[in-house]
PDB file of N, CA, C and O in Angstrom:
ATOM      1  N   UNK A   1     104.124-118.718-110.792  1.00  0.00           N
ATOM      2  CA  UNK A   1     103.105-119.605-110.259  1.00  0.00           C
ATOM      3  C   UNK A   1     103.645-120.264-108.993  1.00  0.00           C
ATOM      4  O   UNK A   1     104.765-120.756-108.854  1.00  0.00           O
ATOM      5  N   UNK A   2     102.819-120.203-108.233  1.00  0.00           N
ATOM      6  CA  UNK A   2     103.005-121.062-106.592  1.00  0.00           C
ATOM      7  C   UNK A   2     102.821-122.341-106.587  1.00  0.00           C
ATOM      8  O   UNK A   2     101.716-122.833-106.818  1.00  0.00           O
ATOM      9  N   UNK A   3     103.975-123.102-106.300  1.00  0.00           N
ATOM     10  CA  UNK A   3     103.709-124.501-105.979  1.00  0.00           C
ATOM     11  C   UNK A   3     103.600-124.232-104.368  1.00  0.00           C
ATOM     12  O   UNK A   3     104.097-123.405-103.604  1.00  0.00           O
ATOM     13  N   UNK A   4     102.295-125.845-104.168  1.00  0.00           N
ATOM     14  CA  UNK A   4     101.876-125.914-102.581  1.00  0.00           C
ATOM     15  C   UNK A   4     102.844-127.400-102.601  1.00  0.00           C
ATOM     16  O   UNK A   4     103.076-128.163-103.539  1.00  0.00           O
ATOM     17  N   UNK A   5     103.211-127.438-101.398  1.00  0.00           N
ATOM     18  CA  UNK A   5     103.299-128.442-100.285  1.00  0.00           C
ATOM     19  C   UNK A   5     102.332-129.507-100.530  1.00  0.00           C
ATOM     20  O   UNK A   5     101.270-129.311-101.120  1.00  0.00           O
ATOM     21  N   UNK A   6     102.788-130.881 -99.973  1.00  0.00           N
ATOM     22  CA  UNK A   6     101.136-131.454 -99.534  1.00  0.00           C
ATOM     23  C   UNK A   6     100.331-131.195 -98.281  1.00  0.00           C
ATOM     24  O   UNK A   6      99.235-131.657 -97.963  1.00  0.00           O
ATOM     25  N   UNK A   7     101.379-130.077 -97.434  1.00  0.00           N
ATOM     26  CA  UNK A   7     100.619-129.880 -96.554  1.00  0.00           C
ATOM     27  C   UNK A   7      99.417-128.784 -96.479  1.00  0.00           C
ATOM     28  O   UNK A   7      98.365-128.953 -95.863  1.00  0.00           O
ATOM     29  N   UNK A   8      99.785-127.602 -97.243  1.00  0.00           N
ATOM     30  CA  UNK A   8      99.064-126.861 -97.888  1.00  0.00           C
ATOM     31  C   UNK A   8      98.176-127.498 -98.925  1.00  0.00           C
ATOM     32  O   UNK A   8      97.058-126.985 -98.955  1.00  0.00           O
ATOM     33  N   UNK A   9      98.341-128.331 -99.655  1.00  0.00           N
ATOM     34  CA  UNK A   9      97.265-128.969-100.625  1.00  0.00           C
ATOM     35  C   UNK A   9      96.256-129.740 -99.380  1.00  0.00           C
ATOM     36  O   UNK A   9      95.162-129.177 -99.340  1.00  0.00           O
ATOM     37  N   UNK A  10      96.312-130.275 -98.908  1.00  0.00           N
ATOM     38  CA  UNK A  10      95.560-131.112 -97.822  1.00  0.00           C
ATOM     39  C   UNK A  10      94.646-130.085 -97.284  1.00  0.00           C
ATOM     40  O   UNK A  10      93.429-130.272 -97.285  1.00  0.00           O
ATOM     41  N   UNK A  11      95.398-128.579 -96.642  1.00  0.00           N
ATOM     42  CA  UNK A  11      95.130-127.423 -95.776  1.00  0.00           C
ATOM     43  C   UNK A  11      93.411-126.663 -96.897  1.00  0.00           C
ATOM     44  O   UNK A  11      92.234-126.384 -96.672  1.00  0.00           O
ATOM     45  N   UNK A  12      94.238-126.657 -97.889  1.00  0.00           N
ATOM     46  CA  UNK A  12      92.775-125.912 -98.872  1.00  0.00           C
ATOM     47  C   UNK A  12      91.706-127.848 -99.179  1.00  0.00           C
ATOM     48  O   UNK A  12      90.542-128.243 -99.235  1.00  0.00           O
ATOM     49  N   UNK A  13      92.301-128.088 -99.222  1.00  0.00           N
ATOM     50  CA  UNK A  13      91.513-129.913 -99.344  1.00  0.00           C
ATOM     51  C   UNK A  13      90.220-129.462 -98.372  1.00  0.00           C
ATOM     52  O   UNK A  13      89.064-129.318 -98.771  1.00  0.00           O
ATOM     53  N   UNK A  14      90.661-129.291 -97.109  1.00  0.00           N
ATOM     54  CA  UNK A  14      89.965-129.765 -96.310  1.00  0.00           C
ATOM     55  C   UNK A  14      89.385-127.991 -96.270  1.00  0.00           C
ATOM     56  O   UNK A  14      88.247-127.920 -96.734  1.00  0.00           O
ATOM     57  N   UNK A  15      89.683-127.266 -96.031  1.00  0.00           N
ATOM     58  CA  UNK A  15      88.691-126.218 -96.453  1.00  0.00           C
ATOM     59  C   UNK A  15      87.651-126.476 -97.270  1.00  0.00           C
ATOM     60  O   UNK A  15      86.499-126.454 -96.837  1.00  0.00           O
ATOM     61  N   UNK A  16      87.950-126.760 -98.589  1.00  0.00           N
ATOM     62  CA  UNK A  16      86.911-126.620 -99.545  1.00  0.00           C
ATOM     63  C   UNK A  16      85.563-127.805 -99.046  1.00  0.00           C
ATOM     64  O   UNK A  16      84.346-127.633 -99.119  1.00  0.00           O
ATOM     65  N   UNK A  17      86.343-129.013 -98.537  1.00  0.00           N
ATOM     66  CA  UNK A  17      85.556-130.057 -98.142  1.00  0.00           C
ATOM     67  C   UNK A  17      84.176-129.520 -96.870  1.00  0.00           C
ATOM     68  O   UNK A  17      82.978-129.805 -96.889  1.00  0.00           O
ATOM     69  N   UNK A  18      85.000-128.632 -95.820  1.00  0.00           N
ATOM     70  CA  UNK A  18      84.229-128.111 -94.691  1.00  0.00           C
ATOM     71  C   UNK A  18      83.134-126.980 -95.439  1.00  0.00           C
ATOM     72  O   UNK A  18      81.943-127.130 -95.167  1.00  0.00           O
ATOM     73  N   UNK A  19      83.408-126.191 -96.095  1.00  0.00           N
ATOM     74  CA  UNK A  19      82.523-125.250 -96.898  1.00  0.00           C
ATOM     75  C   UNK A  19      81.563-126.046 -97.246  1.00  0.00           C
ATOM     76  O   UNK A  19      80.510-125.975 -96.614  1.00  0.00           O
ATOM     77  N   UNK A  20      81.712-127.115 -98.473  1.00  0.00           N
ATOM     78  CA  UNK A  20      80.700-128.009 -99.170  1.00  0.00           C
ATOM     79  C   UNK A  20      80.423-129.239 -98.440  1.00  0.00           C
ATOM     80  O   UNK A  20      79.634-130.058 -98.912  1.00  0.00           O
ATOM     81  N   UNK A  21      81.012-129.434 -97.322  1.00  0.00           N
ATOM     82  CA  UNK A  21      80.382-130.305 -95.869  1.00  0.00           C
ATOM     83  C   UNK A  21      78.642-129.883 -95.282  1.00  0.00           C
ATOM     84  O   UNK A  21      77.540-130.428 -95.223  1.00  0.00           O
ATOM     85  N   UNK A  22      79.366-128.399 -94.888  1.00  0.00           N
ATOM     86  CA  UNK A  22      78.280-127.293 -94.067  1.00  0.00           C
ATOM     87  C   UNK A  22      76.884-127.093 -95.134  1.00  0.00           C
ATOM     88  O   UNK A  22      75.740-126.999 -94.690  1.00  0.00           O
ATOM     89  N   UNK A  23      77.202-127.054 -96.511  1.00  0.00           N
ATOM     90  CA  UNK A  23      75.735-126.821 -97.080  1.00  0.00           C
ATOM     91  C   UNK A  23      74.979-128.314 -97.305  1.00  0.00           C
ATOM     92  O   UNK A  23      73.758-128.391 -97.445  1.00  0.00           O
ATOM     93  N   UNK A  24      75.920-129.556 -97.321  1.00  0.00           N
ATOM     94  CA  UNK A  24      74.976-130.162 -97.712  1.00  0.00           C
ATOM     95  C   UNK A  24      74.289-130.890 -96.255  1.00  0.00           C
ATOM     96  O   UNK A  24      73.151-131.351 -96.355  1.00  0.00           O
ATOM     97  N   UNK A  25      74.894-130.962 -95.132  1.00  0.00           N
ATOM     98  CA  UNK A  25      74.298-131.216 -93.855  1.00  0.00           C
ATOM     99  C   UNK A  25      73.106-130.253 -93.681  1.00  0.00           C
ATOM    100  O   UNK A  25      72.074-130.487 -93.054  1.00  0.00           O
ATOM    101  N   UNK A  26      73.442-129.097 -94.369  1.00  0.00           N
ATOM    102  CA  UNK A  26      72.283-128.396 -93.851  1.00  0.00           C
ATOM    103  C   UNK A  26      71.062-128.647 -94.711  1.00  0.00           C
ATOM    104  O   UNK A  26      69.914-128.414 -94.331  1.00  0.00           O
ATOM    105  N   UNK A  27      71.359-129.094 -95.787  1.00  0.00           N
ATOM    106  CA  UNK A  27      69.741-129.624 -96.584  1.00  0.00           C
ATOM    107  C   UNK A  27      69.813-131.082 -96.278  1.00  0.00           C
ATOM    108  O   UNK A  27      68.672-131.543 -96.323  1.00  0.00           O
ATOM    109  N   UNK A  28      70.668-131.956 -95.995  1.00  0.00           N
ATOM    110  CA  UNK A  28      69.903-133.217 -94.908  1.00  0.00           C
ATOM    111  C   UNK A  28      69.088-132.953 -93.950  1.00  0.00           C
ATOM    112  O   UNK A  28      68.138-133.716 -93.768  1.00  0.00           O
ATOM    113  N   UNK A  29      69.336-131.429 -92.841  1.00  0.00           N
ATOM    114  CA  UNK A  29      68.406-131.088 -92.141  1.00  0.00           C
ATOM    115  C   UNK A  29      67.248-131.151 -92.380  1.00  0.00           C
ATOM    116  O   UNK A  29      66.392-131.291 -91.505  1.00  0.00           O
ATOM    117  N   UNK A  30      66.976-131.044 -93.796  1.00  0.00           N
ATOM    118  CA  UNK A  30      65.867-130.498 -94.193  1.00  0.00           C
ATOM    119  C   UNK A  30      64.685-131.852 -93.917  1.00  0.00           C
ATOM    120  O   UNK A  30      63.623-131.879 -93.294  1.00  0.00           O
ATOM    121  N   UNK A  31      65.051-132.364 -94.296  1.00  0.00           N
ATOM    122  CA  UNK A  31      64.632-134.055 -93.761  1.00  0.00           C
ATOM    123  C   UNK A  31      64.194-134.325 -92.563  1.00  0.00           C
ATOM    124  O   UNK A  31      63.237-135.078 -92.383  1.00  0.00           O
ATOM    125  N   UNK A  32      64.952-133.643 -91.442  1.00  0.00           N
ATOM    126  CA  UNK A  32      64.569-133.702 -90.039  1.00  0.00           C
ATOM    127  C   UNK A  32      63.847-133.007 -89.078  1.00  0.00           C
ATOM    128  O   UNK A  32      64.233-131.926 -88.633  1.00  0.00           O
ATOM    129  N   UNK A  33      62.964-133.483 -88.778  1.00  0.00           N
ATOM    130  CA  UNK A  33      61.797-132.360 -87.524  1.00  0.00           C
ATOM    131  C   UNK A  33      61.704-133.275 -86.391  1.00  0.00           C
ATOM    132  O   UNK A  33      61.176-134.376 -86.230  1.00  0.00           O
ATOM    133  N   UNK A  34      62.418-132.437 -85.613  1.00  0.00           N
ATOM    134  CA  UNK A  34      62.298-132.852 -84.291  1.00  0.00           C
ATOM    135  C   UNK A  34      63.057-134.310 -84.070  1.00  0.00           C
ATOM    136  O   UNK A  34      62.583-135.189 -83.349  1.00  0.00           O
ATOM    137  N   UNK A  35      64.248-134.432 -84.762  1.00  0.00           N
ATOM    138  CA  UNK A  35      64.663-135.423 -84.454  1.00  0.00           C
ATOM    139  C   UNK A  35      64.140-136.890 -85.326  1.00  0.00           C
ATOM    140  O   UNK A  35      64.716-137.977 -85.357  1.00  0.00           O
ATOM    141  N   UNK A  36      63.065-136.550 -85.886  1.00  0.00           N
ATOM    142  CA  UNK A  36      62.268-137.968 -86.709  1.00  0.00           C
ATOM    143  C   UNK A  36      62.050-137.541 -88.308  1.00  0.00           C
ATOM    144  O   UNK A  36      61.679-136.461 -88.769  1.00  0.00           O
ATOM    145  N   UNK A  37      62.378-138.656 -88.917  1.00  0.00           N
ATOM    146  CA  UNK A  37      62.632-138.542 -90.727  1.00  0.00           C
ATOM    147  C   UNK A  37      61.109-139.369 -90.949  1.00  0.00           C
ATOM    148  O   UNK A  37      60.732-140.454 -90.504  1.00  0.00           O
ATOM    149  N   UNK A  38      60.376-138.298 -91.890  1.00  0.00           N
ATOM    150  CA  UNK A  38      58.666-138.997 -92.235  1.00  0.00           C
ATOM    151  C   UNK A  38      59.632-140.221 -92.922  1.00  0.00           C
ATOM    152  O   UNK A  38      60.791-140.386 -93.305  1.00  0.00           O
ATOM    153  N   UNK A  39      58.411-140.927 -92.815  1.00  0.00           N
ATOM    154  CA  UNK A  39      58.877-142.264 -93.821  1.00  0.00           C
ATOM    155  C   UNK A  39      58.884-142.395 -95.342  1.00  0.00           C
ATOM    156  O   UNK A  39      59.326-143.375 -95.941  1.00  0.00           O
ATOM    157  N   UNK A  40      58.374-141.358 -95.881  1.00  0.00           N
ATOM    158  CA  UNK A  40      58.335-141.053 -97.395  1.00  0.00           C
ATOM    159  C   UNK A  40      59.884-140.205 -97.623  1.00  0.00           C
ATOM    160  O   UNK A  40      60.279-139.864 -98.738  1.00  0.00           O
ATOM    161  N   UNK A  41      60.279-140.075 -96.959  1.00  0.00           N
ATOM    162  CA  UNK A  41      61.490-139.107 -96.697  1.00  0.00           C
ATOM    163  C   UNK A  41      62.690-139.863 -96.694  1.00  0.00           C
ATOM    164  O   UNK A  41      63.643-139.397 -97.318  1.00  0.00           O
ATOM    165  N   UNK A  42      62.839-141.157 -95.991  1.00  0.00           N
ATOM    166  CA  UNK A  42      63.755-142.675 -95.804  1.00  0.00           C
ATOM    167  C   UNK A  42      64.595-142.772 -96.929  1.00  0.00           C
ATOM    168  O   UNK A  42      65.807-142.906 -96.758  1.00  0.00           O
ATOM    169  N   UNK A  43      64.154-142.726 -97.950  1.00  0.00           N
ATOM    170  CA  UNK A  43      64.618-142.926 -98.672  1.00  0.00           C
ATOM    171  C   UNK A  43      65.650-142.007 -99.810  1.00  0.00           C
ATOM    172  O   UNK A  43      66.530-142.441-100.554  1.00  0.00           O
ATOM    173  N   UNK A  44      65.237-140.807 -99.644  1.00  0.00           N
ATOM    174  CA  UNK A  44      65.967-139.563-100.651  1.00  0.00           C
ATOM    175  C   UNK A  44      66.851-139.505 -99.154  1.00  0.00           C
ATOM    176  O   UNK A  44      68.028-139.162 -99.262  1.00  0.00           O
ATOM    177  N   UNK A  45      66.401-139.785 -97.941  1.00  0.00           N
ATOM    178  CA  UNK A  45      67.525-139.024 -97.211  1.00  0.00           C
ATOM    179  C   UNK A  45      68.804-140.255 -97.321  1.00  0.00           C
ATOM    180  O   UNK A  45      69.983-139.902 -97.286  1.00  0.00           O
ATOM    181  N   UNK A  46      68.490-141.424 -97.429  1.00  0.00           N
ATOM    182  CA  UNK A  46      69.469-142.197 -97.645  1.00  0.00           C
ATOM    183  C   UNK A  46      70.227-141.688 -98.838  1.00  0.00           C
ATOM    184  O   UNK A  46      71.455-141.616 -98.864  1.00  0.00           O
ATOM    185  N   UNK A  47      69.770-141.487 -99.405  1.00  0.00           N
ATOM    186  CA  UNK A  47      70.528-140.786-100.653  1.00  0.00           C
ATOM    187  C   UNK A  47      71.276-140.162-100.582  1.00  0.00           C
ATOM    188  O   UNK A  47      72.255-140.393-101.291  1.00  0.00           O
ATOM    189  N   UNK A  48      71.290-139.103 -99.778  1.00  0.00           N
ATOM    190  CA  UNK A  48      71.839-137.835 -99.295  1.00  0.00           C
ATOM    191  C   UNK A  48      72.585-138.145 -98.466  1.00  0.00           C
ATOM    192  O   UNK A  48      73.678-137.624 -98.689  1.00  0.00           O
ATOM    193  N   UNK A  49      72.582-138.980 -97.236  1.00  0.00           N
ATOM    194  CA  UNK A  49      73.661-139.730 -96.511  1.00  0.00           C
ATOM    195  C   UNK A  49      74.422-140.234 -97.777  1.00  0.00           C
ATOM    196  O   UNK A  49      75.310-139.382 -97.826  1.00  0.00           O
ATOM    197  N   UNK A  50      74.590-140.848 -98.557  1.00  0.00           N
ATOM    198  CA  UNK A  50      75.738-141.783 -99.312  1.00  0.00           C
ATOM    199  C   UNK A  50      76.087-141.110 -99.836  1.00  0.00           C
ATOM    200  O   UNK A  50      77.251-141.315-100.178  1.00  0.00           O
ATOM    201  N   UNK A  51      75.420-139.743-100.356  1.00  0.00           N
ATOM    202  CA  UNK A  51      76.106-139.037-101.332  1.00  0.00           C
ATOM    203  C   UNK A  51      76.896-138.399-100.788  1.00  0.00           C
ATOM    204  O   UNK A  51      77.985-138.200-101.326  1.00  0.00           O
ATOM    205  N   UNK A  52      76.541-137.789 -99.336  1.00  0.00           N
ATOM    206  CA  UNK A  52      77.732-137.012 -98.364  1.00  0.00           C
ATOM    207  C   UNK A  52      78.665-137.857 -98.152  1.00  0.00           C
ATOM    208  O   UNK A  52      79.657-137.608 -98.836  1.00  0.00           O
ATOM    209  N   UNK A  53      78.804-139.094 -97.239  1.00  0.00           N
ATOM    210  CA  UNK A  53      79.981-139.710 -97.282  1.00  0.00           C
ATOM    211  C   UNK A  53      80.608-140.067 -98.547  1.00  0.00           C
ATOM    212  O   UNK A  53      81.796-140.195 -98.252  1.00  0.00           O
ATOM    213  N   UNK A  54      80.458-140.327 -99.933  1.00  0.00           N
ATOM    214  CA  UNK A  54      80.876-140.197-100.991  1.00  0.00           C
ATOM    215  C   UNK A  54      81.916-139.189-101.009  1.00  0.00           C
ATOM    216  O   UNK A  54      83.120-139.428-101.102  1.00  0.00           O
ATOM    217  N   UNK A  55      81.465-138.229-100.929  1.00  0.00           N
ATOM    218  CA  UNK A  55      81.911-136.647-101.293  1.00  0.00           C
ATOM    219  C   UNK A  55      82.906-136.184-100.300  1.00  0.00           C
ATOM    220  O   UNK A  55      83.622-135.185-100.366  1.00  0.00           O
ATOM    221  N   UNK A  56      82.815-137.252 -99.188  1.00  0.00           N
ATOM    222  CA  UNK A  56      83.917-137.199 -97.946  1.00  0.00           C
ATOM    223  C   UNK A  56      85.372-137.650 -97.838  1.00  0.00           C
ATOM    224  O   UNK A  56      86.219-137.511 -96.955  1.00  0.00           O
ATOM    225  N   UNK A  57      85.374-138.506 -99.587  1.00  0.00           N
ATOM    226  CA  UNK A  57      86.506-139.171 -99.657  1.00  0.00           C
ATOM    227  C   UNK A  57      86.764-138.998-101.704  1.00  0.00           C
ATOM    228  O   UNK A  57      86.035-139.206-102.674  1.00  0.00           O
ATOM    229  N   UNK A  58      87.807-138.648-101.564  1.00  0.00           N
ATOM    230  CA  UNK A  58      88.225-138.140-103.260  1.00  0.00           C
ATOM    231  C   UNK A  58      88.958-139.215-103.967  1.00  0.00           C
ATOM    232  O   UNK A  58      90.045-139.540-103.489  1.00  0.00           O
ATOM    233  N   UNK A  59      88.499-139.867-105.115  1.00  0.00           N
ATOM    234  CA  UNK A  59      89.291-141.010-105.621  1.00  0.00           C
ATOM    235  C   UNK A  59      89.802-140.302-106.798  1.00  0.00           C
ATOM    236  O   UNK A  59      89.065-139.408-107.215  1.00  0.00           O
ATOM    237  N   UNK A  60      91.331-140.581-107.674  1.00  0.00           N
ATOM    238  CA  UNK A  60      91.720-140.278-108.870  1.00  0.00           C
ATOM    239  C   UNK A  60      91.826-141.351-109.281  1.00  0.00           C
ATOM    240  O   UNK A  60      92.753-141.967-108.754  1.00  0.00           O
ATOM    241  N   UNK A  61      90.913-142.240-110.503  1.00  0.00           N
ATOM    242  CA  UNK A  61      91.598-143.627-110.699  1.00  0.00           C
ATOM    243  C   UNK A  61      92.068-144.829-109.812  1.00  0.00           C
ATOM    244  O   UNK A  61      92.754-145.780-110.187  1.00  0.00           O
ATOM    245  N   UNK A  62      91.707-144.666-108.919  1.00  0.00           N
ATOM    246  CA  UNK A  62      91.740-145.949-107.321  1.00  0.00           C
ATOM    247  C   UNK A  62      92.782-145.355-106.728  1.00  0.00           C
ATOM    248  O   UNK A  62      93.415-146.107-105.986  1.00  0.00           O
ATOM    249  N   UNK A  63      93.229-144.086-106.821  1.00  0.00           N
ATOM    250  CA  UNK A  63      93.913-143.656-105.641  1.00  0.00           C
ATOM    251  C   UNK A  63      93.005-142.747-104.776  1.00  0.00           C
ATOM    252  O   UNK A  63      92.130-142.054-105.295  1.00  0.00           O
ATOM    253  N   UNK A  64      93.223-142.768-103.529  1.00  0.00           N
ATOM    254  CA  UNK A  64      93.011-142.233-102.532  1.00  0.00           C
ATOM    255  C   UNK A  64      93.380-140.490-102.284  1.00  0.00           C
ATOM    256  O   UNK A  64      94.291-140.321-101.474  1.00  0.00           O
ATOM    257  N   UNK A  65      92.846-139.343-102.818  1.00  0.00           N
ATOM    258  CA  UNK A  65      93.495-138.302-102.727  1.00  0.00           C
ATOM    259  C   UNK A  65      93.513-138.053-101.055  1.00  0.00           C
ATOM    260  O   UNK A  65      94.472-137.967-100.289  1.00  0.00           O
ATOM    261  N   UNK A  66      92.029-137.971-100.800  1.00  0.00           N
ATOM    262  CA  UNK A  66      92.062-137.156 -99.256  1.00  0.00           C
ATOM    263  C   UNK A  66      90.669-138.020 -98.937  1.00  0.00           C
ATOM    264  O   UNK A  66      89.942-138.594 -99.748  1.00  0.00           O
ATOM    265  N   UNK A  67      90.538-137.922 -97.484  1.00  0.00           N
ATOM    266  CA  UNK A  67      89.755-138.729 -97.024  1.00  0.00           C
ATOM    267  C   UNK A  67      89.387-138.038 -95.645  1.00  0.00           C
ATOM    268  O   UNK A  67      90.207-137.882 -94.740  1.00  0.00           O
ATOM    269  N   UNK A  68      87.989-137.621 -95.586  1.00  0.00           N
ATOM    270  CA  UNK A  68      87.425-136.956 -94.539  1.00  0.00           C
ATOM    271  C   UNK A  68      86.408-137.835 -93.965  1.00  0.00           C
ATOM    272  O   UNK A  68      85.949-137.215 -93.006  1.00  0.00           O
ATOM    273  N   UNK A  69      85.816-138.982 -94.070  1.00  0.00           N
ATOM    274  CA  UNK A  69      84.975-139.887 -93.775  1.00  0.00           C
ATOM    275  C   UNK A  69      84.826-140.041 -92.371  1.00  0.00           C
ATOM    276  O   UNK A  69      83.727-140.401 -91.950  1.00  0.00           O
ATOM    277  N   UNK A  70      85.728-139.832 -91.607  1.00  0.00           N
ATOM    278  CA  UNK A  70      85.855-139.873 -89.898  1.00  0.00           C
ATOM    279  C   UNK A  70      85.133-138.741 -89.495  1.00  0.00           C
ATOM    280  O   UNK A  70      84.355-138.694 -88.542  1.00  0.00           O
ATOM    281  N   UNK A  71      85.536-137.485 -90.553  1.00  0.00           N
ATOM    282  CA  UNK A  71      84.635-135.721 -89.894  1.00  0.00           C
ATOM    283  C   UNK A  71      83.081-135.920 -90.157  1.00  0.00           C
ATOM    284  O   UNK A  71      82.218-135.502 -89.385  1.00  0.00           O
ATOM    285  N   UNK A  72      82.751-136.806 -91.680  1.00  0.00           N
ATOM    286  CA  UNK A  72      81.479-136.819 -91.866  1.00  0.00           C
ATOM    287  C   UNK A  72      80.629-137.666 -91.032  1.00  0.00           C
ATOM    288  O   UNK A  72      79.524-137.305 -90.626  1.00  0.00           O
ATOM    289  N   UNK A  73      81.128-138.721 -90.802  1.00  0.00           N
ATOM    290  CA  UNK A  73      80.422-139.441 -89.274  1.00  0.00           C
ATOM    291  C   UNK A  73      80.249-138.928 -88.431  1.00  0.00           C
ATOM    292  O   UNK A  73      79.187-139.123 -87.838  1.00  0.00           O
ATOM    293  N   UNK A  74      81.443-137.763 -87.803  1.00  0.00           N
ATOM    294  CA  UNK A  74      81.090-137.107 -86.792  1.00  0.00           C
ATOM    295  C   UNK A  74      79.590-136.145 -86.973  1.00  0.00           C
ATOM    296  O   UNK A  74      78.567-136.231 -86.294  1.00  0.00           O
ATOM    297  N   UNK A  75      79.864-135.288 -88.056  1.00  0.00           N
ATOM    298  CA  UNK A  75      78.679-134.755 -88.194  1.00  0.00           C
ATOM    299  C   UNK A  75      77.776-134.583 -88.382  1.00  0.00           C
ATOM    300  O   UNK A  75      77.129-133.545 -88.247  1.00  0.00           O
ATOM    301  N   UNK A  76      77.248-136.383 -89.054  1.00  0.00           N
ATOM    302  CA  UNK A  76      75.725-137.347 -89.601  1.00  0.00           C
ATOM    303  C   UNK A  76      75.718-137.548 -87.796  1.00  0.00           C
ATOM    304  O   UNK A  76      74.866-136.833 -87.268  1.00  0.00           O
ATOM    305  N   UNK A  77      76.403-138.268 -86.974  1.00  0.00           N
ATOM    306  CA  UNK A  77      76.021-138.295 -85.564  1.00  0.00           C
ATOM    307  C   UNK A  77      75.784-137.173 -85.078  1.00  0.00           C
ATOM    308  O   UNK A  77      74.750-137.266 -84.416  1.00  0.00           O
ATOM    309  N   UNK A  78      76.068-136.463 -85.060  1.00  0.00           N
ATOM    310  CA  UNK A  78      75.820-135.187 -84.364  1.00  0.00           C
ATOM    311  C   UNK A  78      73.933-134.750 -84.655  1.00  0.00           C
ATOM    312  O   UNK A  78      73.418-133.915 -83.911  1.00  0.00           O
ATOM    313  N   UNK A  79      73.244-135.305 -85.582  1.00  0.00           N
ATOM    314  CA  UNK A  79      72.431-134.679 -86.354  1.00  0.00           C
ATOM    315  C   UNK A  79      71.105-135.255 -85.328  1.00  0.00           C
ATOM    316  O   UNK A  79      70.021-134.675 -85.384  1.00  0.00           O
ATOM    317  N   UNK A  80      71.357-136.679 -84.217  1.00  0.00           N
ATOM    318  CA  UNK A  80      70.696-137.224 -83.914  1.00  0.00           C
ATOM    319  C   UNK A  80      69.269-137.424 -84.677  1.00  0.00           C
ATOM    320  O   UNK A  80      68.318-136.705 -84.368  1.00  0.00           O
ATOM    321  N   UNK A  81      69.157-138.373 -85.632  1.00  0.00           N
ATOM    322  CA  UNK A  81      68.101-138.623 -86.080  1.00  0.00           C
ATOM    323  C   UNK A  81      67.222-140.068 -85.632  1.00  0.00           C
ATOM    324  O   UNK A  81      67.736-141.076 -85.147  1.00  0.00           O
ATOM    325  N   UNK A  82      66.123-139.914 -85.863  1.00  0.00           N
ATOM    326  CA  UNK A  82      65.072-141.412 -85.541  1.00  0.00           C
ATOM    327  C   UNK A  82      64.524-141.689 -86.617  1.00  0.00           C
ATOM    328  O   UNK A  82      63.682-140.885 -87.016  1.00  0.00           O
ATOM    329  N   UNK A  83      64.803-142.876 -87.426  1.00  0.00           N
ATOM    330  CA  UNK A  83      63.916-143.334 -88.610  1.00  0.00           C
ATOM    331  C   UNK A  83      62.900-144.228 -88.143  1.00  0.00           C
ATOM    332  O   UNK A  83      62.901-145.428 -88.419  1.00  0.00           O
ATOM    333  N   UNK A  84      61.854-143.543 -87.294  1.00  0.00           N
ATOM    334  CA  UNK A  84      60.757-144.001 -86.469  1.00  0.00           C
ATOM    335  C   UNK A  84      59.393-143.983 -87.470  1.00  0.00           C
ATOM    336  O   UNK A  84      58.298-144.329 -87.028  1.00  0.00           O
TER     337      UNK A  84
END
């Protein structure tokens, strides 16, 4: 059996995180036309925002495993949305 590094543990960390990053941004999309979220929509998409940044940062018992919260901002900004 292969023991990893923590640098290799971090290395597949953040793989697995970018894989299950990419699908769930893409059904937040789903929320968005043209840049504007209907207003019946406000609300599950908030959902879906907290649940992604959630999922951006791994707790064991109040420790801190890995923490991607800086990539998921980048890529909720990137999404340019208007809750108009």
């Amino acid at each position: 059996m292969k023991r990893y590094n923590d640098y290799e543990l971090s290395e597949m960390a953040y793989k697995n995180w970018k894989l299950e990053s990419k699908e769930q941004i893409k059904y937040i999309k789903t929320f968005v036309e043209d840049g504007n979220v209907k207003f019946e929509d406000v609300e599950e998409l908030g959902y879906e925002i907290k649940g992604y940044l959630d999922m951006s940062g791994e707790w064991d018992e109040g420790d801190l495993i890995y923490d991607f919260t800086d990539y998921a901002k980048q890529n909720l900004e990137a999404l340019s949305v208007s809750l108009v």
